[in-house]
C-alpha positions as CSV (number, residue, x, y, z in Angstrom):
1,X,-6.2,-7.5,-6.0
2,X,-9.5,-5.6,-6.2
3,X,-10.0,-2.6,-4.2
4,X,-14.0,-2.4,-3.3
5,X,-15.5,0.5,-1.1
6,X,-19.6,-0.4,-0.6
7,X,-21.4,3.2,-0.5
8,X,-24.8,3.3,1.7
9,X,-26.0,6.9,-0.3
10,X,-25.5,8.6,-3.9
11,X,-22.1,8.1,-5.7
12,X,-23.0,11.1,-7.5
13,X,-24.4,14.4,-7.1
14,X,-26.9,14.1,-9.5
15,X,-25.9,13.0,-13.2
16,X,-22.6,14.4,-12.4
17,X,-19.2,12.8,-11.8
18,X,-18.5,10.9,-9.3
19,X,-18.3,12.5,-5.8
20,X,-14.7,14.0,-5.5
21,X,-14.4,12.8,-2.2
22,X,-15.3,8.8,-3.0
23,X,-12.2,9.6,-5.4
24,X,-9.8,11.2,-3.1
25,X,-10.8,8.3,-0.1
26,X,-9.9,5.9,-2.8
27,X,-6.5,7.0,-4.1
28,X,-5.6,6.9,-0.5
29,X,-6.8,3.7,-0.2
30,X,-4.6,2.4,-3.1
31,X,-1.7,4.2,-1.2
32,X,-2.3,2.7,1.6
33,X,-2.3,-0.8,0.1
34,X,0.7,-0.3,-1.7
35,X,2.3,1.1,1.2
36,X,1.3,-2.3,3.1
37,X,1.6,-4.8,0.5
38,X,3.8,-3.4,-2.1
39,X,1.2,-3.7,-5.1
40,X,-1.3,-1.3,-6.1
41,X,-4.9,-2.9,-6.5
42,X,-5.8,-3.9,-10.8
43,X,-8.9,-2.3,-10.3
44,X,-10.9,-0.1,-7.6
45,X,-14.5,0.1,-7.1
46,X,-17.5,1.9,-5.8
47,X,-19.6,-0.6,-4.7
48,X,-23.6,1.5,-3.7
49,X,-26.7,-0.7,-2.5
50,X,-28.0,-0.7,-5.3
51,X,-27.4,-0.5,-8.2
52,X,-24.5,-1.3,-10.3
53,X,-20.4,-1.0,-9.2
54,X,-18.6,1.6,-10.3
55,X,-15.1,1.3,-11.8
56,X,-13.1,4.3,-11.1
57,X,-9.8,4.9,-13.1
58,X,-6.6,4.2,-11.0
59,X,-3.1,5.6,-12.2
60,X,-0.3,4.7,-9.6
61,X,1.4,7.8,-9.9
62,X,-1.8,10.1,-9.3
63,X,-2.1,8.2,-5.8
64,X,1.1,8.7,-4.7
65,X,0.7,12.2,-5.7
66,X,-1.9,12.8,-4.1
67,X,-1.2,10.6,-0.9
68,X,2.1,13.1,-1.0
69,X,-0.3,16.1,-0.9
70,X,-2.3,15.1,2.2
71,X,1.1,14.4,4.2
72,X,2.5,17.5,3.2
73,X,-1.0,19.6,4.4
74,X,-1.2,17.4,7.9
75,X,2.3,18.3,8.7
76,X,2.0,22.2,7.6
77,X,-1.4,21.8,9.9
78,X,0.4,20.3,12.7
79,X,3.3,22.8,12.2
80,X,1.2,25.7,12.9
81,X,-1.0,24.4,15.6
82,X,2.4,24.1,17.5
């Protein structure tokens, strides 16, 4: 499996790294897939207009990190709008 995510504007802000919010949206992604499938994607990508794709790295272990990171802030968040 190939994880693709086609991008309408910049993947960059500039000549800089790639947006870190294309990189967060894709870890979560992968979670999500492994969470539904049970395999992790071989390879993700940032797919713009034009132009040419983007490989992004993808270490399992940083997505679930990270995925673990976003449940624990929603359910602090929901915690203290109660």
């Amino acid at each position: 499996w190939e994880l693709v995510d086609y991008k309408t504007g910049l993947l960059t802000d500039g000549d800089g790294p790639v947006k870190p919010e294309y990189v967060a949206q894709m870890k979560l992604y992968a979670h999500m897939m492994h969470e539904t499938l049970g395999v992790f994607p071989a390879k993700i990508y940032l797919e713009p207009l034009v132009g040419e794709p983007l490989e992004l790295p993808l270490l399992p272990e940083e997505c679930e990190a990270f995925a673990g990171n976003v449940v624990a802030v929603l359910t602090e968040t929901n915690l203290l709008l109660r």
